[in-house]
Phi, psi and omega in degrees: 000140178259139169309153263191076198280154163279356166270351160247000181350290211254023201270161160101322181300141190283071186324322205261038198205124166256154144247356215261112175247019164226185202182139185230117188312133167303350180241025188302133183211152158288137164328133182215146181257156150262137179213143185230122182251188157185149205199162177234160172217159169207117156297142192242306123269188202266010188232312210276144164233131169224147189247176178176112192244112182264128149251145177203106156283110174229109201274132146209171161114013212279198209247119148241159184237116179245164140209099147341329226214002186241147149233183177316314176263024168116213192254154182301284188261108199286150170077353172241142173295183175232156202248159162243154187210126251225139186180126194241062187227053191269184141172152170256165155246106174243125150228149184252130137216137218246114249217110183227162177205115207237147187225139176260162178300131149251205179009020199067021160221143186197124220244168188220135192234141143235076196271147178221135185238135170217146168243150176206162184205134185210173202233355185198140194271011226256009160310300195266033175094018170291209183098199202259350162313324192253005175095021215242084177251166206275163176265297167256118191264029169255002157208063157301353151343302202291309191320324209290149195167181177323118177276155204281331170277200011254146177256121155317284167234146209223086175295121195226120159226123153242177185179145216234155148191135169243142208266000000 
């Protein structure tokens, strides 16, 4: 078998033939979350706590997946294939609030309740791992406006009991 020069990489290819069906915005920046909490405690008896906690997250700067080149009747552009195109001028909301009653051990047992009620609404799934590897492409890419709704991870309400007991 003959080896594989780098001076020969690229001989034999059709210049006037694209194959490259994806495309990434030059301005492209990683993504950023902000999160902002604030919480209370309160003793209640001398074993019971009980809490309450607010959050507010707001992601921008996140990953959409387009394609440019498709709309609702087929492609755009006669003669180019279609494409996807990488553009990271997505953003989300998430808020939380999270309700606890926490009882510390005493006699060796001690249990802890949480409930979290949360909203979240985003223009891109790719907070949670989406993006365009799972298919999450924008449906119209003349309104992404149109994209922003309900985001696709969030557990709405979320019921937690752990509990110890030592022997």
């Amino acid at each position: 078998s003959q080896a594989l020069l780098l001076e020969d990489a690229l001989t034999g290819i059709n210049l006037d033939e694209s194959r490259n069906n994806y495309g990434i915005d030059r301005d492209y920046v990683v993504g950023t979350a902000q999160q902002a909490v604030v919480g209370i405690q309160r003793q209640l008896f001398p074993t019971y706590q009980i809490s309450a906690q607010y959050g507010h997250t707001i992601g921008s700067n996140l990953e959409i997946v387009r394609a440019p080149n498709r709309d609702a009747n087929g492609l755009r552009i006669d003669g180019v294939q279609a494409f996807t195109w990488t553009s990271s001028e997505g953003r989300s909301t998430l808020d939380s609030v999270t309700l606890g009653l926490n009882k510390n051990e005493s006699r060796g047992f001690g249990y802890s309740i949480q409930y979290t009620r949360a909203r979240s609404r985003d223009n891109s799934p790719s907070i949670s791992g989406g993006g365009g590897a799972n298919g999450n492409i924008a449906q119209d890419d003349q309104n992404i406006g149109a994209e922003w709704g309900r985001a696709s991870f969030i557990q709405r309400g979320r019921f937690q009991v752990s509990g110890n007991y030592r022997f």
